[in-house]
TIRO-873225 format. One line per 5 residues: their letters; for each residue x, y, z of N, C-alpha, C, O, CB. Coordinates in steps of 0.05 Angstrom, whole numbers, plus 5000, padded with zeros to 4 digits. Glycine has a CB too. Layout:
a> X/Y/Z/X/Y/Z/X/Y/Z/X/Y/Z/X/Y/Z | ...
END
This chain:
xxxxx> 4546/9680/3264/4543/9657/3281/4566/9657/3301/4586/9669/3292/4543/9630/3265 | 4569/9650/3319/4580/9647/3337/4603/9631/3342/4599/9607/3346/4567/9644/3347 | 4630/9642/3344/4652/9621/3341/4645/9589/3341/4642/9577/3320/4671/9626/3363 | 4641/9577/3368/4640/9560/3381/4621/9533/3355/4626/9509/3352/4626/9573/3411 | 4599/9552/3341/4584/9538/3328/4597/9528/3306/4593/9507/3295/4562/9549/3323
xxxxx> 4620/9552/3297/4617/9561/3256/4626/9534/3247/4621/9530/3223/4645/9592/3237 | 4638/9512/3259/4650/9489/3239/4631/9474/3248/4647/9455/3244/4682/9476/3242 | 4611/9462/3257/4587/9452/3253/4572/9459/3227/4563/9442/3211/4572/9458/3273 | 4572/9477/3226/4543/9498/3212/4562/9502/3181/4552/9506/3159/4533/9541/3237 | 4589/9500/3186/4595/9501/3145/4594/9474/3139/4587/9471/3115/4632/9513/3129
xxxxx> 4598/9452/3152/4600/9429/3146/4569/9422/3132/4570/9401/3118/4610/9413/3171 | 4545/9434/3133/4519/9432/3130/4519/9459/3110/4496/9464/3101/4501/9432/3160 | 4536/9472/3104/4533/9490/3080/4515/9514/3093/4498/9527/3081/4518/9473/3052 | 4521/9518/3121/4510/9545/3122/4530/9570/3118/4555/9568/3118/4497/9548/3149 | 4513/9596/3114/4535/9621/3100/4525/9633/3128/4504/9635/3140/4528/9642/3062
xxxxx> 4550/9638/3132/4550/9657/3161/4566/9689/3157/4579/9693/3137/4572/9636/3189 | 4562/9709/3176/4580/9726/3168/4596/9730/3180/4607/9751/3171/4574/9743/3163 | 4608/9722/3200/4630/9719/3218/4627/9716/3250/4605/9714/3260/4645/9742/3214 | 4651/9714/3265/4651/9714/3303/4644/9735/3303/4648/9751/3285/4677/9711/3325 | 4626/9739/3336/4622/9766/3344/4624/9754/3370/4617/9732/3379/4595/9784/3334
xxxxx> 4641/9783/3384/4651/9780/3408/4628/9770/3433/4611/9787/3437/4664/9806/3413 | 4627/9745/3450/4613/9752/3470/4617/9761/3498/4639/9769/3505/4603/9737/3471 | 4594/9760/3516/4611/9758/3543/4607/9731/3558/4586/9718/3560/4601/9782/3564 | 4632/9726/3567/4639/9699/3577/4619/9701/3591/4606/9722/3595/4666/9692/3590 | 4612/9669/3603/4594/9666/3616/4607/9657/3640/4631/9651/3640/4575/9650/3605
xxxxx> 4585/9656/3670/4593/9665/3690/4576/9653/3706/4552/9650/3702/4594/9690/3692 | 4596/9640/3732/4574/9618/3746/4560/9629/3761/4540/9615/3763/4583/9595/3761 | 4558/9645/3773/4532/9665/3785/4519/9683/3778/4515/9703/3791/4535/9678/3801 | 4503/9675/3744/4498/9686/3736/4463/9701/3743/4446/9683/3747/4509/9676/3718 | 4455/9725/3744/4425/9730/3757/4410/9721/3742/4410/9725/3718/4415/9756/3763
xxxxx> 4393/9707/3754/4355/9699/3751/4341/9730/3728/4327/9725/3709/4334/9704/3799 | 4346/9747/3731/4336/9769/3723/4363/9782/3697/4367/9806/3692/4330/9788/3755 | 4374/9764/3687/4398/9772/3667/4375/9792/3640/4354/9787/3630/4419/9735/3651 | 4402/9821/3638/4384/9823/3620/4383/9814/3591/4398/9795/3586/4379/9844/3621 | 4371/9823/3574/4367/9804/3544/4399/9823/3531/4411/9844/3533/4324/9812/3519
xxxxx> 4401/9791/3514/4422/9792/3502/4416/9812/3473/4394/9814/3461/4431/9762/3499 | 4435/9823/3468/4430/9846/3446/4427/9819/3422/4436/9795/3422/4462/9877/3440 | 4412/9836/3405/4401/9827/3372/4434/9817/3364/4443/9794/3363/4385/9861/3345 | 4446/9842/3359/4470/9844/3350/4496/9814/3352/4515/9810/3337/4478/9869/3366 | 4488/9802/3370/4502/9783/3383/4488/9751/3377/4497/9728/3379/4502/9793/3415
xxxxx> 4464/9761/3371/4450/9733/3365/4462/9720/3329/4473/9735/3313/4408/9741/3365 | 4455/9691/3324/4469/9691/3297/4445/9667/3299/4432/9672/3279/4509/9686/3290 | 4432/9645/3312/4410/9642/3309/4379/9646/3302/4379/9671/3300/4415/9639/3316 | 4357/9641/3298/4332/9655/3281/4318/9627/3291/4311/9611/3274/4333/9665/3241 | 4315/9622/3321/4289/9604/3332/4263/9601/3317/4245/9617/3323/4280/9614/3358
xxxxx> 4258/9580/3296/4234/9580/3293/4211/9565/3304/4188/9571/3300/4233/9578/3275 | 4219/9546/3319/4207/9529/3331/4217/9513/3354/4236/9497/3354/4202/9516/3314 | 4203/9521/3373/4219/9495/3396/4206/9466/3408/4185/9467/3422/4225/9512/3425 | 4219/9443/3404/4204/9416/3403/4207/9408/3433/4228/9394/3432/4219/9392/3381 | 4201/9408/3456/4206/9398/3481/4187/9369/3484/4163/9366/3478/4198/9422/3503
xxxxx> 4209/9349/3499/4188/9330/3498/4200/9318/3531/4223/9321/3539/4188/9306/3466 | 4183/9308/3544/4187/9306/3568/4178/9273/3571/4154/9268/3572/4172/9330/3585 | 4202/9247/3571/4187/9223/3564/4177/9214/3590/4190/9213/3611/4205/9202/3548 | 4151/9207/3585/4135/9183/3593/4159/9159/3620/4151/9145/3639/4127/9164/3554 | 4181/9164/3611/4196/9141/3626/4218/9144/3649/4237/9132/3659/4209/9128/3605
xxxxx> 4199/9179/3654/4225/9200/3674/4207/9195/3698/4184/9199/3692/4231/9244/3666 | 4209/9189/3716/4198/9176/3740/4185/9201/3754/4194/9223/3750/4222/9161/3758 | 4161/9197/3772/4151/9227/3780/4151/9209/3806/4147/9185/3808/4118/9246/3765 | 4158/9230/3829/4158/9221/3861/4133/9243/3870/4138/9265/3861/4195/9226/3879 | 4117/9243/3881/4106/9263/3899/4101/9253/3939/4082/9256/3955/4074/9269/3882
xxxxx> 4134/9238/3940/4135/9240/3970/4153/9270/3979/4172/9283/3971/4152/9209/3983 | 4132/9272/4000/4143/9297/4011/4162/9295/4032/4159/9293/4056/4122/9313/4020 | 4185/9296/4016/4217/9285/4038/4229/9306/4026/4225/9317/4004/4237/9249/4036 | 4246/9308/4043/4275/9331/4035/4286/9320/4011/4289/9336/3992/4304/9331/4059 | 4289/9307/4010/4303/9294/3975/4288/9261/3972/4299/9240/3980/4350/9288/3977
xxxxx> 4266/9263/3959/4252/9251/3952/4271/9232/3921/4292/9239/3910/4226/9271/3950 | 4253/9207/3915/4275/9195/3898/4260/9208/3862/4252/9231/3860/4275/9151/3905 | 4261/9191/3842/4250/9197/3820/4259/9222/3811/4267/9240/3826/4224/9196/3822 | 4257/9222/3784/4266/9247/3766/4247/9265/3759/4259/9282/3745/4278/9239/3740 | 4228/9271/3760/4207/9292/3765/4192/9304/3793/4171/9295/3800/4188/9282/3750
xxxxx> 4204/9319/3803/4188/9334/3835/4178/9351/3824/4192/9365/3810/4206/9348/3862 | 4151/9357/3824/4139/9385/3809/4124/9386/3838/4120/9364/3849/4116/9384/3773 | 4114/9417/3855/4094/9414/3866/4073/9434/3874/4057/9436/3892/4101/9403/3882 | 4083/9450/3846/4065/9482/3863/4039/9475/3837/4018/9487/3844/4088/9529/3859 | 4035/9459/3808/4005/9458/3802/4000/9434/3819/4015/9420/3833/3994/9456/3769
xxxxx> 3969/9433/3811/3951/9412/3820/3960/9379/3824/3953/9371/3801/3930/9414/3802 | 3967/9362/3833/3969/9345/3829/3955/9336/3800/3933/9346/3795/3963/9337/3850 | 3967/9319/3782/3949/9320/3756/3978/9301/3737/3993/9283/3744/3937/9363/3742 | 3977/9312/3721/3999/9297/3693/4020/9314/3699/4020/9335/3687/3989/9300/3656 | 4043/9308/3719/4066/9324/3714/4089/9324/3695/4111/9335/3694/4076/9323/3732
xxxxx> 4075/9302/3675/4099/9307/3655/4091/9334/3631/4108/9349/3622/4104/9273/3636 | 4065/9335/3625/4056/9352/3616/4059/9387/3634/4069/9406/3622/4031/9340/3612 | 4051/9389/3656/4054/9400/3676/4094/9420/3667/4096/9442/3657/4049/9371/3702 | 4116/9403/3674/4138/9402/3663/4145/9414/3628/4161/9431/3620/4142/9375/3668 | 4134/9403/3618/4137/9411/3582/4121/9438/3577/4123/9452/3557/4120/9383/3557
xxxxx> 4105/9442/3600/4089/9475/3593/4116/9494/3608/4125/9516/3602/4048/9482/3616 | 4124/9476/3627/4138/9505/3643/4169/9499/3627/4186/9516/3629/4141/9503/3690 | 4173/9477/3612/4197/9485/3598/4205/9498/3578/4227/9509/3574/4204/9472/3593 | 4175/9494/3559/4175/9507/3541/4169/9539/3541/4170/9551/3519/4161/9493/3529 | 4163/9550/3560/4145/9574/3568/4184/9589/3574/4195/9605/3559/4112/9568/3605
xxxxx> 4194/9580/3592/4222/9584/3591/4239/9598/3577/4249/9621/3577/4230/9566/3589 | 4241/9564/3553/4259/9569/3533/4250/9591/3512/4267/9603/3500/4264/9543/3518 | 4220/9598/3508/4217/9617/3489/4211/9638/3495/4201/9650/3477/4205/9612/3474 | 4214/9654/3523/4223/9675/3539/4247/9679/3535/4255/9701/3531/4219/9673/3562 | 4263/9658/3536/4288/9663/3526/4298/9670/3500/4318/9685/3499/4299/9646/3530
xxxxx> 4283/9658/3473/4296/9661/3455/4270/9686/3441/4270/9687/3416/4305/9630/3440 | 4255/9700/3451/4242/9719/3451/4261/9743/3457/4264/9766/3447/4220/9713/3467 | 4271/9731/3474/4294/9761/3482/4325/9766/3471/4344/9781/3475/4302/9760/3517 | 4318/9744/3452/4349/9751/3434/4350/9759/3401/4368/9765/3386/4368/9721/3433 | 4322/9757/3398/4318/9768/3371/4320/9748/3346/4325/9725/3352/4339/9790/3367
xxxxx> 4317/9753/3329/4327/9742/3306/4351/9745/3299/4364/9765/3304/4316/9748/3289 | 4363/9721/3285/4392/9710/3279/4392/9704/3250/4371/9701/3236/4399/9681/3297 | 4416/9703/3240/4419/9698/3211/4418/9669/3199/4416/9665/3175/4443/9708/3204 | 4420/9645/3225/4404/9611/3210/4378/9605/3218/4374/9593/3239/4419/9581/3219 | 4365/9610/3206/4338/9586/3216/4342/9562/3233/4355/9544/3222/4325/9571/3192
xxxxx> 4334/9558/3257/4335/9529/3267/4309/9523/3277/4288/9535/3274/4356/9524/3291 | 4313/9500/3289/4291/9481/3304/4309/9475/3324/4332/9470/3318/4278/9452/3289 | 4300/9476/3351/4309/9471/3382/4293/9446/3396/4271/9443/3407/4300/9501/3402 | 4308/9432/3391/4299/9401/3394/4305/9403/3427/4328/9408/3433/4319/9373/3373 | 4287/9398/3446/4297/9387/3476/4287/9374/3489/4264/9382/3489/4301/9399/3492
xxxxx> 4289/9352/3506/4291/9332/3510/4292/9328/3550/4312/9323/3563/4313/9325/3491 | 4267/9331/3558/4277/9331/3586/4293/9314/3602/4280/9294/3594/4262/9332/3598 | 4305/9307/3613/4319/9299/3622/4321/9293/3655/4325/9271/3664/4332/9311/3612 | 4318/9316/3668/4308/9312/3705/4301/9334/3708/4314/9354/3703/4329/9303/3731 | 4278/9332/3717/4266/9363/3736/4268/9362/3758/4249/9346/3759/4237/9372/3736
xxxxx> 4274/9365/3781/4270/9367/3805/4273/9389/3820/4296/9396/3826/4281/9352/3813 | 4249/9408/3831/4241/9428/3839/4236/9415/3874/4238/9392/3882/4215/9440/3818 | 4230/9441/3891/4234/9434/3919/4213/9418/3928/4194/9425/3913/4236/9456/3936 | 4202/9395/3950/4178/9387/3958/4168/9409/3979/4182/9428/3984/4182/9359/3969 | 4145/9406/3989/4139/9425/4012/4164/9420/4042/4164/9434/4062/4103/9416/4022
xxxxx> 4177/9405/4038/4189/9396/4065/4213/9412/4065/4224/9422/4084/4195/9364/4068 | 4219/9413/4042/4251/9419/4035/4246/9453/4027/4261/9469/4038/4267/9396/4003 | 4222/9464/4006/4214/9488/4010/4212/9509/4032/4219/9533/4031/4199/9485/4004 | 4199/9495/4050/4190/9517/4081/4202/9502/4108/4191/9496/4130/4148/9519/4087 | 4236/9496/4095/4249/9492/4115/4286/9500/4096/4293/9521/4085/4239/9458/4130
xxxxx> 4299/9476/4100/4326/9475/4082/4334/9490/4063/4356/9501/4061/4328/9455/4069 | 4309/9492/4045/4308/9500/4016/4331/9483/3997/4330/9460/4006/4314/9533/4013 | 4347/9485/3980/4356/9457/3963/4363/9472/3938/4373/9495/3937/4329/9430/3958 | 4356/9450/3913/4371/9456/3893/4351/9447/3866/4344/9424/3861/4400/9442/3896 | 4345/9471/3851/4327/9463/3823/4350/9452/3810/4371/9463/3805/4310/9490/3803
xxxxx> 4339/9419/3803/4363/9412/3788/4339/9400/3764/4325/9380/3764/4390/9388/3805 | 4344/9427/3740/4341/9421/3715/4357/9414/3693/4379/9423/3689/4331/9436/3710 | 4345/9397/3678/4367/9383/3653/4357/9375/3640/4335/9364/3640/4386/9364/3656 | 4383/9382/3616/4354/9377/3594/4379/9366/3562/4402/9374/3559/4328/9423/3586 | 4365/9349/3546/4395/9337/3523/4382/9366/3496/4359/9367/3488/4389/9281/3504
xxxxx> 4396/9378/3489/4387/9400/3467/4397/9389/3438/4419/9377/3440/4402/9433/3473 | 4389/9389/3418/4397/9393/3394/4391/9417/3373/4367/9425/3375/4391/9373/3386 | 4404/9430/3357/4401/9451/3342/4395/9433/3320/4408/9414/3314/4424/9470/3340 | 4362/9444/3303/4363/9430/3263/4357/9454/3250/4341/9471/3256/4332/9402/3251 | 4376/9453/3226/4361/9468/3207/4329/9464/3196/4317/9446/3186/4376/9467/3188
xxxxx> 4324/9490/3204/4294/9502/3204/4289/9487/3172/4272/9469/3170/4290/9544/3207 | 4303/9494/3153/4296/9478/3125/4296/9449/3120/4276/9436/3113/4313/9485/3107 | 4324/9440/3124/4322/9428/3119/4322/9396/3145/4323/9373/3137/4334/9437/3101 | 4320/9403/3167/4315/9383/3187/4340/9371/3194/4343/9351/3208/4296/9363/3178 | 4360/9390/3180/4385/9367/3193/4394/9378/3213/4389/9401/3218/4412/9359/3176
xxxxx> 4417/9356/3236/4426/9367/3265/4444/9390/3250/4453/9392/3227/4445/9342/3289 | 4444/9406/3273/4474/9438/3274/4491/9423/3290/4482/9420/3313/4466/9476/3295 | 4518/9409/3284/4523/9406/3316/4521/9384/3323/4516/9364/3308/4508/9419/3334 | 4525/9383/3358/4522/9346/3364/4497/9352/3383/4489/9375/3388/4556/9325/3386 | 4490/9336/3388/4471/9346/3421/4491/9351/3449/4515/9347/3454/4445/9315/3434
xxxxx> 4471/9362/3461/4486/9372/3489/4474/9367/3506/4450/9367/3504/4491/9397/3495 | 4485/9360/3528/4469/9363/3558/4475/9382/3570/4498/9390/3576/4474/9343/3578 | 4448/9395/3577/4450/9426/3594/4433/9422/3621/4409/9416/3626/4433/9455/3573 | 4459/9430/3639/4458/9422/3668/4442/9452/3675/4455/9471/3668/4494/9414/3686 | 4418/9458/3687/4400/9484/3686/4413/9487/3719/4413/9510/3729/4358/9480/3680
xxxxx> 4422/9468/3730/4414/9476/3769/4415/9494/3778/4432/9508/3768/4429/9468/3791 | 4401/9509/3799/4413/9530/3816/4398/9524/3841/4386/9503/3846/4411/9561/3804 | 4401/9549/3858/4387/9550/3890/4369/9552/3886/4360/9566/3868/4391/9567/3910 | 4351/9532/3910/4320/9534/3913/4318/9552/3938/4336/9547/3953/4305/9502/3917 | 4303/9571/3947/4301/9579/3969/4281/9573/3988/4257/9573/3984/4302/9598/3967
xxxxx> 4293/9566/4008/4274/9556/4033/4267/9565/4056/4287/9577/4062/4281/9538/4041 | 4256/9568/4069/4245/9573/4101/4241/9601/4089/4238/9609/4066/4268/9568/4133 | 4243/9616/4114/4229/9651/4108/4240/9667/4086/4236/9692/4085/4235/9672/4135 | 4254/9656/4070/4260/9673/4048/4241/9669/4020/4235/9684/4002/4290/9668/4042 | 4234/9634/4024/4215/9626/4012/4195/9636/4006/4186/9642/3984/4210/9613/4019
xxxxx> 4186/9639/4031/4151/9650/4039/4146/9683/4035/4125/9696/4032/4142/9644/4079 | 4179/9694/4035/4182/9720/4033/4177/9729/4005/4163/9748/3999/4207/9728/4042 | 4193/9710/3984/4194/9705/3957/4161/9711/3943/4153/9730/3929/4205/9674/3954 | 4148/9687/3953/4122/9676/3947/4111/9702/3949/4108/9714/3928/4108/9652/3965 | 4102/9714/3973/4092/9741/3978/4094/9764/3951/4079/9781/3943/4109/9752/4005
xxxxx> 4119/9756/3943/4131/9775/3918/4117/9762/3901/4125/9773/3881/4163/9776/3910 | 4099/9745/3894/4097/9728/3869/4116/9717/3863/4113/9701/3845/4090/9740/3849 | 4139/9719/3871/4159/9700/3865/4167/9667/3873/4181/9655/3890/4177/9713/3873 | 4152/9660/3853/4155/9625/3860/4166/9609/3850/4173/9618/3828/4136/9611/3859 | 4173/9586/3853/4188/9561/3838/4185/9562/3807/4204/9557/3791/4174/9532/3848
xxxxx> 4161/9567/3800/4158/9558/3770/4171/9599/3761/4188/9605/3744/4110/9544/3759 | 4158/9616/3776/4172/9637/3760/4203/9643/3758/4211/9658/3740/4162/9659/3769 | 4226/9627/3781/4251/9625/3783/4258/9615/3760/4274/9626/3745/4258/9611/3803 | 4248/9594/3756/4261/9560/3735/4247/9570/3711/4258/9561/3691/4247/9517/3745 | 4227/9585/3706/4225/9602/3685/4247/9623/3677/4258/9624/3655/4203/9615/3691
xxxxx> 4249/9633/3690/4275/9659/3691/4296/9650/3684/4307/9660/3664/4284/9672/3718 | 4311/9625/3701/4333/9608/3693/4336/9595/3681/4359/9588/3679/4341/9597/3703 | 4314/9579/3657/4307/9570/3633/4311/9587/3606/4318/9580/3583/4280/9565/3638 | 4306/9609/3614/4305/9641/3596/4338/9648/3594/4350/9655/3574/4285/9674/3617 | 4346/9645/3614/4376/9652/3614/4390/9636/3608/4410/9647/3598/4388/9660/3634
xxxxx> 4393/9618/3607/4401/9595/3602/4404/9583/3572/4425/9576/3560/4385/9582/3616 | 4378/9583/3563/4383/9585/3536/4398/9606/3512/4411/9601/3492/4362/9583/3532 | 4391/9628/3522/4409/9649/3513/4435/9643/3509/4445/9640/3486/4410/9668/3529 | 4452/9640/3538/4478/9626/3533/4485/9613/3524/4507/9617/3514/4487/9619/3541 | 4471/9589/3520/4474/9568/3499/4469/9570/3472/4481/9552/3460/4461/9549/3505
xxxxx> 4460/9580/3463/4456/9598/3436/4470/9626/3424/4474/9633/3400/4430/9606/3439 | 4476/9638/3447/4502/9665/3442/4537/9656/3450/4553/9661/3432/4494/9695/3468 | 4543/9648/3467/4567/9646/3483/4579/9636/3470/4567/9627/3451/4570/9635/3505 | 4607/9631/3469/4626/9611/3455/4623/9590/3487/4600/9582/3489/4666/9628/3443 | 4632/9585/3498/4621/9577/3517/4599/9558/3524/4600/9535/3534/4617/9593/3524
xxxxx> 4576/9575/3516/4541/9560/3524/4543/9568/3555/4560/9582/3565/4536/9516/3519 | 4529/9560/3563/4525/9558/3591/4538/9541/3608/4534/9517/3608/4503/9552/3595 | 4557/9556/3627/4577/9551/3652/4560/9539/3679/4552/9553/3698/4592/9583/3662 | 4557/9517/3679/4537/9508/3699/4545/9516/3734/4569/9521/3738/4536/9474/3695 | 4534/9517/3748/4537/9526/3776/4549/9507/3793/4541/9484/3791/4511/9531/3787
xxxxx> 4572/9513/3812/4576/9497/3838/4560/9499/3850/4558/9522/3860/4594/9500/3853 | 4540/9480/3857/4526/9478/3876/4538/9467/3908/4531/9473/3930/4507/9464/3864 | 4554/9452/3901/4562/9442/3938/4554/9413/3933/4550/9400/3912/4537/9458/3971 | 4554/9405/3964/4545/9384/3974/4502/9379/3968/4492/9359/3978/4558/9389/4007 | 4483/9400/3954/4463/9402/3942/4467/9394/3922/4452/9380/3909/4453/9421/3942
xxxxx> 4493/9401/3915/4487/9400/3884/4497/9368/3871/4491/9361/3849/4507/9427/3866 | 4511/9353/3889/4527/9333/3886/4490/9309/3886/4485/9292/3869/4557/9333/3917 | 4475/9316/3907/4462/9298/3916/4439/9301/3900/4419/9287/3905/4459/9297/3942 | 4439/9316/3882/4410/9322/3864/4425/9305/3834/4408/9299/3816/4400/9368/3858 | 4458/9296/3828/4459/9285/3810/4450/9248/3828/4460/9230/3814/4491/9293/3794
x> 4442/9241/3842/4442/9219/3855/4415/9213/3840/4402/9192/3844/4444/9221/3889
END
C-alpha cells in the first residue's frame, strides 16, 4: 500500500506489505499517461459506486460560461445526470483497469460533484476549462468500512476551442474522449501517489469555473 494511505488502512486492521516508491505527480500531466505498473498498485478495485445527485443543477444555455453545475453537450439532449455517471464511470474504470490488481480489496465510492464541459459557444470559439469534481471515498471490499477520510478531487484541465477543436473532433477526439482520458489518469494518481493527484493551474479559466 502506499505510504500516504498505510495509517488509515492499519487502523481498520489491514496487512499491508510495505511503501513502494512512486512518481511524484505533476501538474501537466498528459491526457494519454501511460498505465501505471502492477508493481506500484497496493489497491484491488472491486467495484466502483458513482452517483451523480439529482440536486447538481444542469444549464443547457449556450453562453461562454453558462451558470449551473452540469454543462454536458455532445449526447442528445435527454437525462444529463445519467448522461454524466456513464461518462464517469466509463473513466474511472479505464483507469483502474490499467493499474492492475492490488493487495486490499476496496469499493470506490464517488460522488459527483460539478461537471462542466464546453457549450457550443465557448467550444468553436475561446475554448475554456473541463472543470470536473468529484468527493471519493475508499471501503473495504469486505467489510464496507471507509479506508481513510473522503476527498475532493479537483479533475480540471483545458478545453480546446476554435480550430484546434474542430481539428481534434476530425481525430475522433472529443470532449467526452478527453474527460475520459483525464478521468483514467486521474484516478490512478489518487490510488498510487503518495500525493494523489496535483490539480492544475488553470489561470484566470480556472478561477471562474470554481464560481
Amino acid at each position: 500500500m502506499n505510504c500516504r494511505r498505510i495509517t488509515a488502512s492499519l487502523f481498520l486492521g489491514l496487512a499491508v506489505a510495505g511503501c513502494t516508491s512512486v512518481e511524484t505527480a505533476t501538474r501537466e500531466a498528459p491526457l494519454e499517461a501511460p498505465a501505471i505498473s502492477p508493481e506500484q498498485v497496493s489497491f484491488d478495485v472491486k467495484e466502483i459506486r458513482v452517483s451523480v445527485p439529482k440536486t447538481l443543477k444542469v444549464s443547457e444555455a449556450n453562453r461562454y460560461y453558462p451558470g449551473g453545475d452540469i454543462v454536458w453537450r455532445e449526447d442528445p439532449i435527454g437525462d444529463r445526470h445519467a448522461q454524466v455517471k456513464a461518462i464517469v464511470e466509463a473513466g474511472l474504470q479505464e483507469g483502474v483497469d490499467n493499474m492492475g490488481a492490488g493487495q486490499v480489496p476496496v469499493i470506490l465510492d464517488v460522488q459527483v460533484t460539478r461537471f462542466h464541459a464546453l457549450t457550443e459557444k465557448a467550444r468553436y470559439t475561446t475554448g475554456g476549462v473541463h472543470a470536473i469534481q468529484f468527493h471519493m471515498l475508499l471501503r473495504d471490499a469486505k467489510t464496507g468500512q471507509p479506508i481513510g477520510e473522503p476527498e475532493h478531487v479537483k479533475a480540471d484541465f483545458r478545453g480546446l476551442g476554435g480550430r484546434k477543436a474542430i481539428d481534434a473532433e476530425n481525430r475522433g477526439i472529443t470532449q467526452k474522449y478527453r474527460i475520459t482520458k483525464q478521468l483514467a489518469y486521474v484516478i490512478q494518481k489518487e490510488l498510487t501517489s503518495d500525493e494523489g493527484y496535483v490539480a492544475q493551474d488553470l489561470g484566470l479559466f480556472g478561477a471562474l469555473n470554481q464560481l
